[in-house]
N, C-alpha and C positions, 0 to 999 in steps of 0.2 A: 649187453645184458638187457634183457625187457622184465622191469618190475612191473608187477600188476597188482592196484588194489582191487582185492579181488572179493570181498565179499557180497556186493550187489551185482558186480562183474559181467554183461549179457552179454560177451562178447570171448569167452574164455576159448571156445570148440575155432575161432578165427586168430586168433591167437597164436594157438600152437597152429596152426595151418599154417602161418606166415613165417613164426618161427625157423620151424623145420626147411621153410623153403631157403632160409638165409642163413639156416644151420645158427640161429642164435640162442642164448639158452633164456629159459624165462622161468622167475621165479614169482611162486603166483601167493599175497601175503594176505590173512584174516585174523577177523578174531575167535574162526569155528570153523568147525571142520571143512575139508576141501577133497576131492575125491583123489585117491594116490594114482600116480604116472608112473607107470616102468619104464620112460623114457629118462636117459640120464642127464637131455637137458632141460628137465622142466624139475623144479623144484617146491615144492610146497613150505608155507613156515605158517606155521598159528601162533599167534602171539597173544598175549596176556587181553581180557576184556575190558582191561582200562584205555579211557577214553581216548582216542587217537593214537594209540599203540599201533596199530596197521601202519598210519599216516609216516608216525615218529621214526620207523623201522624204513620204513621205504627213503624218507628222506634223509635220514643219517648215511645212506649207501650211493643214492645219486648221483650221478657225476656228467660229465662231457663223453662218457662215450656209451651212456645207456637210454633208455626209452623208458617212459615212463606212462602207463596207461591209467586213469583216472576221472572220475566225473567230479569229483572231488576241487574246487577252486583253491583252499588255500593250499592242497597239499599240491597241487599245480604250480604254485607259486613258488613254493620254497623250491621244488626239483628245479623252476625255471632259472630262480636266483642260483640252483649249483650249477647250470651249465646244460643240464639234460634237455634230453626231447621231448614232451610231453603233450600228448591229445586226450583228449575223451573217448567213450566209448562210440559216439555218434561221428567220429572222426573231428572234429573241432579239436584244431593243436590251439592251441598256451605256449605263447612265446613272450619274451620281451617288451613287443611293440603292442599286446592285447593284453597282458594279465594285470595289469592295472586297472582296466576297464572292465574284463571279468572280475577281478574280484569287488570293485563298485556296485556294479548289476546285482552281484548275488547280496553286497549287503543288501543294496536297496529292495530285492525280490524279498530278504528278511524281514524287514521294518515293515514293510504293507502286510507282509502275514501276520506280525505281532500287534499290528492295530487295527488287525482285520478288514482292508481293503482288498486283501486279494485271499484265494482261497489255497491261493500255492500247486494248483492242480500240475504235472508237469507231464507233455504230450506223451502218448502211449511212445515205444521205443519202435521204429518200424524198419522194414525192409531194405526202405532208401539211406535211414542209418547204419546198418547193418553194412551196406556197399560204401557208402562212403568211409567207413573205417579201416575195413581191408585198402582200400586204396592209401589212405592216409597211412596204416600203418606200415605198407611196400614202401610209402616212397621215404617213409624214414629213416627205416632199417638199409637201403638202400645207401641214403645219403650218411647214413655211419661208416656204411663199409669204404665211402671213397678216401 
């Protein structure tokens, strides 16, 4: 299974591409609306717009044999503590031996925006992100199937 938080999500239309190629099913989770699949293995869930409701749903279902896609750090974290796979949309996976340090970076990226040392800008999403994701996300879903 490939969960996706999906509400900032720029990476949904490569998604199901990947999906479909590995025949996995994906279910894509917000807290507003999402446009409906008559595919029967994509799944859509809108959940309540209390604060990390997307997050809390995704990681209560997580496990060792799903994917989990996310730009999100903590809720990286918690999938990586159940066992999951987990990248970003930029293809950057969250494993074990990094999400200690990603979740550092993003506090520290916090505190400089809260005392106004940085202005929190985050690069536009581009092209080269775009490929490196689908790659990341093949060799995932790949490495579940063995």
């Amino acid at each position: 299974m490939i969960y996706v938080d999906a509400d900032a999500c720029p990476v949904k239309p490569e998604i199901l591409k990947v999906a479909e190629r590995h025949g996995m099913e994906v279910t894509f989770v917000a807290n507003s609306g999402l446009r409906p699949s008559r595919d029967p293995m994509v799944k859509n869930v809108i959940v309540s717009s209390g604060f990390d409701a997307a997050d809390d749903w995704i990681a209560e279902r997580a496990g060792p044999e799903d994917i989990v896609i996310t730009a999100d750090v903590p809720l990286a974290g918690r999938c990586v503590a159940a066992g999951a796979q987990v990248t970003g949309p930029t293809g950057r996976v969250f494993d074990v031996a990094n999400i200690g340090m990603a979740t550092a970076m993003r506090d520290l990226g916090a505190h400089l925006r809260e005392t106004g040392e940085s202005k929190g800008y985050n690069a536009a999403f581009s092209p080269r992100d775009r490929s490196a994701f689908l790659e990341t996300l093949d060799r995932l879903c790949r490495r579940l199937k063995k």
